[in-house]
C-alpha positions in Angstrom: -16.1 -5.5 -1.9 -13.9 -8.8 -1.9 -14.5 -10.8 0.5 -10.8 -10.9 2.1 -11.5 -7.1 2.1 -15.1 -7.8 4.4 -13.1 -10.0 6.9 -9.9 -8.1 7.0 -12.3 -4.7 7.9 -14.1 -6.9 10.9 -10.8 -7.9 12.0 -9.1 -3.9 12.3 -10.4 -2.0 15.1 -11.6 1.5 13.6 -9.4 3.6 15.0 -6.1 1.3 15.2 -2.8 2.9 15.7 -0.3 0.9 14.0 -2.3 -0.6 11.3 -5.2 1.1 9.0 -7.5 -0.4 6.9 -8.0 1.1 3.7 -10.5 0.7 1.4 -10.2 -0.7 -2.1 -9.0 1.7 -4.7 -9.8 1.4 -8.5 -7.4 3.9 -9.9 -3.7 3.4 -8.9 -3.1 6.5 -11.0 -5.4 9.2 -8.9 -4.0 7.5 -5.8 -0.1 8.0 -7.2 -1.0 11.4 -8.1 -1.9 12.4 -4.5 0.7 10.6 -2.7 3.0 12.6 -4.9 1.2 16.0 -4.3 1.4 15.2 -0.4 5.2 14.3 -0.5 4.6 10.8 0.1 7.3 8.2 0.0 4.8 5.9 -2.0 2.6 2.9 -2.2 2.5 -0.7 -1.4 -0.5 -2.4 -3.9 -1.8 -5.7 -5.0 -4.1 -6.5 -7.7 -7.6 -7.2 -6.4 -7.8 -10.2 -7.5 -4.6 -11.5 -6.6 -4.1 -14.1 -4.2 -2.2 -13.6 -1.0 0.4 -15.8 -0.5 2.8 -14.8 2.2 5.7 -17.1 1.1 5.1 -15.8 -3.1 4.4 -12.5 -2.4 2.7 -10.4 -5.7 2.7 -7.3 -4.0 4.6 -4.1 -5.6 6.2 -1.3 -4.4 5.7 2.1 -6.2 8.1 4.4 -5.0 7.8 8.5 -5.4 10.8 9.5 -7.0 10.4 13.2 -6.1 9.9 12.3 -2.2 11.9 15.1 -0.9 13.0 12.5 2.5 14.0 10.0 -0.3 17.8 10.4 1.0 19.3 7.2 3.2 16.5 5.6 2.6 17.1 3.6 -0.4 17.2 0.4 1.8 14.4 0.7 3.5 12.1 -1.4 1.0 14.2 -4.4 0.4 13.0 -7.1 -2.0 12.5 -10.7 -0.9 
């Protein structure tokens, strides 16, 4: 596990209601698949390894394209 990972799970309480942790995932393409499958609006990853840097952010927004709630919502996720 990476250790941002280790301190970010001490820091969550484990049944929080507004945040989640969630915990590392090795295939982005399994995890698209069932967000699609569960008519999910999509996912918001980061590569392991990637530094977080809150003013240069490097994560990505993968959006379903089928998400059947898509509509008015195209400005939701706005890019810095």
């Amino acid at each position: 596990m990476l250790e941002r990972k280790r301190l970010l799970r001490k820091l969550l309480p484990r049944r929080a209601q507004a945040v989640l942790y969630v915990e590392h995932v090795e295939s982005g393409t399994d995890l698209f698949q069932a967000i699609c499958e569960r008519d999910m609006e999509g996912i918001v990853a980061k590569q392991a390894s990637g530094r977080y840097m809150p003013e240069a952010t490097t994560w990505v927004i993968i959006k379903n394209r089928a998400y059947s709630q898509a509509g008015g919502r195209e400005d939701v996720f706005v890019p810095r």
